[in-house]
DSSP file (Angstrom, degrees, kcal/mol; ACC not computed):
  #  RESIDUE AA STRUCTURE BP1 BP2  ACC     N-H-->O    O-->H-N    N-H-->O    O-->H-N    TCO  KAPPA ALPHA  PHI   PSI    X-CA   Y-CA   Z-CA
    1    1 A X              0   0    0      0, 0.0     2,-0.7     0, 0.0     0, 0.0   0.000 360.0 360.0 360.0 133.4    4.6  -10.2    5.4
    2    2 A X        -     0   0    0      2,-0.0     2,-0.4     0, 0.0     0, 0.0  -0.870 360.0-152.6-127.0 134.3    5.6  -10.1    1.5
    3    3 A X        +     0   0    0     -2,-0.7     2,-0.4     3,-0.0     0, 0.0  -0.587  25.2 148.4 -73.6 126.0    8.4  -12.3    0.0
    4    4 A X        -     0   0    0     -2,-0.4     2,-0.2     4,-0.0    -2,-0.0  -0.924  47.3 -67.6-137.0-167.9   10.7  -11.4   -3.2
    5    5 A X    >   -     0   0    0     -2,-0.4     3,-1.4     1,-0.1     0, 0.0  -0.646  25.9-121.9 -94.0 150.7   13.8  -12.2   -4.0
    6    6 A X  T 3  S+     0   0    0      1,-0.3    -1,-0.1    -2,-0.2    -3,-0.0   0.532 106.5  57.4 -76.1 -13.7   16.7  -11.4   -2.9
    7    7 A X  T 3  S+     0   0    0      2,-0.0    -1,-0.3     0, 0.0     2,-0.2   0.671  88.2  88.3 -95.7 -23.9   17.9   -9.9   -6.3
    8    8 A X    <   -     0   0    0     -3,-1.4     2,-0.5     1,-0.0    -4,-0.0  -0.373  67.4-135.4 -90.0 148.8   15.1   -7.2   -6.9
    9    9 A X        -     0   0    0     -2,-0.2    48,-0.4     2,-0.0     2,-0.2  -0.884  13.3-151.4-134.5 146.1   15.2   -4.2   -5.9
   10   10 A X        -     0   0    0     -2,-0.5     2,-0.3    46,-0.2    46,-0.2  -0.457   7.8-158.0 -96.7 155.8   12.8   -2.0   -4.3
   11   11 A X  E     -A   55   0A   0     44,-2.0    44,-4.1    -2,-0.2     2,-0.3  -0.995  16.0-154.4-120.8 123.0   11.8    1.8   -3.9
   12   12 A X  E     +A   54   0A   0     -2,-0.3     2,-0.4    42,-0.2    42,-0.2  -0.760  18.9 172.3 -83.6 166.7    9.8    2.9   -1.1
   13   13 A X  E     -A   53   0A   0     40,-1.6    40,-3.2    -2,-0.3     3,-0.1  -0.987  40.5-101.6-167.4 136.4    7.8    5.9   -1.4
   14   14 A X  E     -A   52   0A   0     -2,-0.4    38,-0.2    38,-0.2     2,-0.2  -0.246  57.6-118.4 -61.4 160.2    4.9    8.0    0.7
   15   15 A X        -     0   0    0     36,-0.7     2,-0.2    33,-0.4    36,-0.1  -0.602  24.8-146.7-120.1 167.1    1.7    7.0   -1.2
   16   16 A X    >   -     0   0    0     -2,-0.2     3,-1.5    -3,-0.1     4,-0.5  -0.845  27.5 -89.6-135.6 165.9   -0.2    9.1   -2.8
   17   17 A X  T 3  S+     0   0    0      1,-0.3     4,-0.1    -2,-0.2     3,-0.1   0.471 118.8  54.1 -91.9  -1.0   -4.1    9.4   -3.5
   18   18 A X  T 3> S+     0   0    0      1,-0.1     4,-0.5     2,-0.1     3,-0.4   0.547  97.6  65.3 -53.1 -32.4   -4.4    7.5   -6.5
   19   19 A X  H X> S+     0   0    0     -3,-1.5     4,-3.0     1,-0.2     3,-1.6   0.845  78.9  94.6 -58.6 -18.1   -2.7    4.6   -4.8
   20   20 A X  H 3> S+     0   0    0     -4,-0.5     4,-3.3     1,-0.3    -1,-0.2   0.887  81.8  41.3 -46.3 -58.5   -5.6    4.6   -2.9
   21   21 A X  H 3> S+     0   0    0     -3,-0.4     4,-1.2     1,-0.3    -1,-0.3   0.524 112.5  51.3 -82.6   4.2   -7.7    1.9   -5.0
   22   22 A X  H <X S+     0   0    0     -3,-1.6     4,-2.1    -4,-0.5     5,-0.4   0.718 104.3  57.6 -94.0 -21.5   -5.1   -0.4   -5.5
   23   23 A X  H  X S+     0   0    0     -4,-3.0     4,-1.9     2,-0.2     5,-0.4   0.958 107.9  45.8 -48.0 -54.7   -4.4   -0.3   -1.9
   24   24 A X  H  X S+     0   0    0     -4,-3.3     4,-2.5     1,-0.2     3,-0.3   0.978 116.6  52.2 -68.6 -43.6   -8.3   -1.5   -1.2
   25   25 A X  H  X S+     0   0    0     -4,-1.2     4,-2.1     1,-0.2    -2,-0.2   0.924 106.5  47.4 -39.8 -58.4   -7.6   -4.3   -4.2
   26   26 A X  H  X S+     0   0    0     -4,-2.1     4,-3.0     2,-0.2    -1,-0.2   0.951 119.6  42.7 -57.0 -42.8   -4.5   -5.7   -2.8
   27   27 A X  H  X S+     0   0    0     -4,-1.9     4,-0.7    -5,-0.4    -2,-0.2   0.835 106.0  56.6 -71.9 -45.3   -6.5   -5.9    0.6
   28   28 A X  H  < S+     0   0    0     -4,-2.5    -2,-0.2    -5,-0.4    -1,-0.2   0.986 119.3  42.2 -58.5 -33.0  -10.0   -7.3   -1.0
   29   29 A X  H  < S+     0   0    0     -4,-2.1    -2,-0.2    -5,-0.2    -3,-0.2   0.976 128.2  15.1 -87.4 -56.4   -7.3  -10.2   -2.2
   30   30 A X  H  < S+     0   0    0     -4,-3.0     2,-0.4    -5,-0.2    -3,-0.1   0.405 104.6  67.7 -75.7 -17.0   -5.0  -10.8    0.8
   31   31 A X     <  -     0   0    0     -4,-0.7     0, 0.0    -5,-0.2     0, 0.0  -0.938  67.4-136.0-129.7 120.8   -5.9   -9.7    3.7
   32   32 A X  S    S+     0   0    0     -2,-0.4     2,-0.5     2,-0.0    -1,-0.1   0.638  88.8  71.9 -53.9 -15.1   -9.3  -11.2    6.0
   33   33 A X        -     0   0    0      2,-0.0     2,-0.4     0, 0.0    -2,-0.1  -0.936  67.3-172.2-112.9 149.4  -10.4   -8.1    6.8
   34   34 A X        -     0   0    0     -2,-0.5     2,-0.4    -6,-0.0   -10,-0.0  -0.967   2.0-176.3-108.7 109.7  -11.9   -6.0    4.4
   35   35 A X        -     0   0    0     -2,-0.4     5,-0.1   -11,-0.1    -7,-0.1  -0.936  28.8-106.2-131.7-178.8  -12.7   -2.5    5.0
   36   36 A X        -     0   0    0     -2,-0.4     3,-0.5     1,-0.1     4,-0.5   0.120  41.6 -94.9 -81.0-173.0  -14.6    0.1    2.6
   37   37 A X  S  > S+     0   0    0      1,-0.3     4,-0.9     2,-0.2     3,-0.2   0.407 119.2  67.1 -99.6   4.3  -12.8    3.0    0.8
   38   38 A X  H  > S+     0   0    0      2,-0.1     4,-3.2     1,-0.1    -1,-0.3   0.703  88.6  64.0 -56.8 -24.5  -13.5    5.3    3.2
   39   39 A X  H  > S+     0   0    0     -3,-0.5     4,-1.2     2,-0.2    -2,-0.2   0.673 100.9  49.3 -27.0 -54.6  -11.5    3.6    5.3
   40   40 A X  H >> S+     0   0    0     -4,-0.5     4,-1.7    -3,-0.2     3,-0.9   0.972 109.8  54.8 -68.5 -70.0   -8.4    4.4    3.0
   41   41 A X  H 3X S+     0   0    0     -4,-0.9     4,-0.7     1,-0.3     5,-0.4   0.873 105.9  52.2 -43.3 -56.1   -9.4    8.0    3.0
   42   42 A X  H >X S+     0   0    0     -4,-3.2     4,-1.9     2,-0.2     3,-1.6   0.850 113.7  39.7 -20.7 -79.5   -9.4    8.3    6.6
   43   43 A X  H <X S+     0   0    0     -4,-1.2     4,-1.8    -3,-0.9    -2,-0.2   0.832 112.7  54.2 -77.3 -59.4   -6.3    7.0    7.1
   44   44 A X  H 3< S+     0   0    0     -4,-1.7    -1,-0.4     1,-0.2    -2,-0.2   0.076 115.2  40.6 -73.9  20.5   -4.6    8.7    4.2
   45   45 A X  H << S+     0   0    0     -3,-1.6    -2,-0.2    -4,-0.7    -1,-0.2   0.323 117.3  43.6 -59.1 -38.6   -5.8   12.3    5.3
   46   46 A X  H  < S+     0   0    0     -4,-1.9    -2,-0.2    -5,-0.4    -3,-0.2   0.615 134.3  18.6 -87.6  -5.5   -5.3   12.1    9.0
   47   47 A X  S >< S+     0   0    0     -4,-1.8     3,-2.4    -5,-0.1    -1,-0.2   0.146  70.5 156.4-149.5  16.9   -1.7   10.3    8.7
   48   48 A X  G >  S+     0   0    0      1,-0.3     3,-0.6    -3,-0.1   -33,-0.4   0.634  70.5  64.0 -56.1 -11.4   -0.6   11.0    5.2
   49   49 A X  G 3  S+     0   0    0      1,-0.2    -1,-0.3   -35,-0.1     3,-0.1   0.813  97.2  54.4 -71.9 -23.8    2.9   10.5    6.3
   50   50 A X  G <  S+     0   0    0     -3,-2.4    17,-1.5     1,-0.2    16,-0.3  -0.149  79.8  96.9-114.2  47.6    2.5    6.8    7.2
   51   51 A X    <   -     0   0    0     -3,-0.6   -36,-0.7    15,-0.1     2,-0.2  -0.587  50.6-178.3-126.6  89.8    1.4    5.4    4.4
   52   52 A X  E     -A   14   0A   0    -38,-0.2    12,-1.6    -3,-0.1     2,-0.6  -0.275  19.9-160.7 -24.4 109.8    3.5    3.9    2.4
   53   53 A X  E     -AB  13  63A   0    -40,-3.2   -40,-1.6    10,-0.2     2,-0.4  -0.946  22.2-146.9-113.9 143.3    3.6    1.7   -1.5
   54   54 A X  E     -AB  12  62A   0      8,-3.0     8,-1.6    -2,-0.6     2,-0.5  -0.893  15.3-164.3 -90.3 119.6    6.5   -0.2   -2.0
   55   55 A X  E     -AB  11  61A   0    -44,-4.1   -44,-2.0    -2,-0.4     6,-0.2  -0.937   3.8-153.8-104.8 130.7    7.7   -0.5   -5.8
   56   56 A X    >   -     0   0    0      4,-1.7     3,-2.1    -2,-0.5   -46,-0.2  -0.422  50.6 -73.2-101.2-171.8   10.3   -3.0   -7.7
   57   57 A X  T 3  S+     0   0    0    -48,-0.4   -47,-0.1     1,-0.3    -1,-0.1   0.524 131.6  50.7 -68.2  -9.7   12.3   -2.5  -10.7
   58   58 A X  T 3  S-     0   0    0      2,-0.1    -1,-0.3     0, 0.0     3,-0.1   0.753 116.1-107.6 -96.8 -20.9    9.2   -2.8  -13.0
   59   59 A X    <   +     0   0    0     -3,-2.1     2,-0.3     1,-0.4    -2,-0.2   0.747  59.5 161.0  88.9  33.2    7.2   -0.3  -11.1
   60   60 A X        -     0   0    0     -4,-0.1    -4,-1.7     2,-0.0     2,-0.5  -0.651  33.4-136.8 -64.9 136.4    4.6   -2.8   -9.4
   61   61 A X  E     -B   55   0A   0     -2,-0.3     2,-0.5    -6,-0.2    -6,-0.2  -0.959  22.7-174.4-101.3 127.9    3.1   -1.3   -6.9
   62   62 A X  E     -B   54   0A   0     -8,-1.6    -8,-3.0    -2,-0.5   -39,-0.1  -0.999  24.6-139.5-132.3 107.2    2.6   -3.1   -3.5
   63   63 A X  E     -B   53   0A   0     -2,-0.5     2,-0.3   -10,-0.3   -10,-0.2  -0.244  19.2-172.8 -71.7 140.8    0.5   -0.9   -1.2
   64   64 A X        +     0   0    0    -12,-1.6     2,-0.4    -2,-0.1     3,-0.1  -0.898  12.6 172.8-144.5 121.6    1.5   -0.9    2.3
   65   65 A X        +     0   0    0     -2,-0.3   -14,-0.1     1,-0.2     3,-0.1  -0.888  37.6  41.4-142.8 179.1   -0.5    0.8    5.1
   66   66 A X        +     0   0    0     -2,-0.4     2,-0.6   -16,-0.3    -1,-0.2   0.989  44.9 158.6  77.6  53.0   -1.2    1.5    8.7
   67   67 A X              0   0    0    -17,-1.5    -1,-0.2    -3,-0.1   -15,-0.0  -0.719 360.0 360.0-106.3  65.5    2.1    2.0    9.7
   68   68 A X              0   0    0     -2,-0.6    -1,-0.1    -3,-0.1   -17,-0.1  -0.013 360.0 360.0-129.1 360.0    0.9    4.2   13.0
């Protein structure tokens, strides 16, 4: 689950395959499982509609996946 504030505002947006390695980054920091960058690929070829990055008004990107 990721927190902001109530005051920012976000864009979501279908991810694209450059998002790819900030996706595994964001995961190598947060997240207890780890899995390799094929992993990514998988997922973003077989499902490329349901993966998702979330952006705010500066145009940080915060990967969200696995939404199947």
């Amino acid at each position: 689950l990721l927190w902001f504030r109530i005051d920012e505002r976000m864009n979501l947006r279908v991810a694209k395959a450059d998002d790819l390695l900030n996706t595994q980054h964001c995961n190598l920091l947060c997240l207890p499982e780890n899995y390799q960058m094929k992993y990514y690929f998988y997922h973003a070829l077989s499902w490329p509609q349901l993966s998702y990055v979330a952006e705010d008004d500066k145009v940080k990107e915060i990967p969200i996946m696995d939404i199947k």
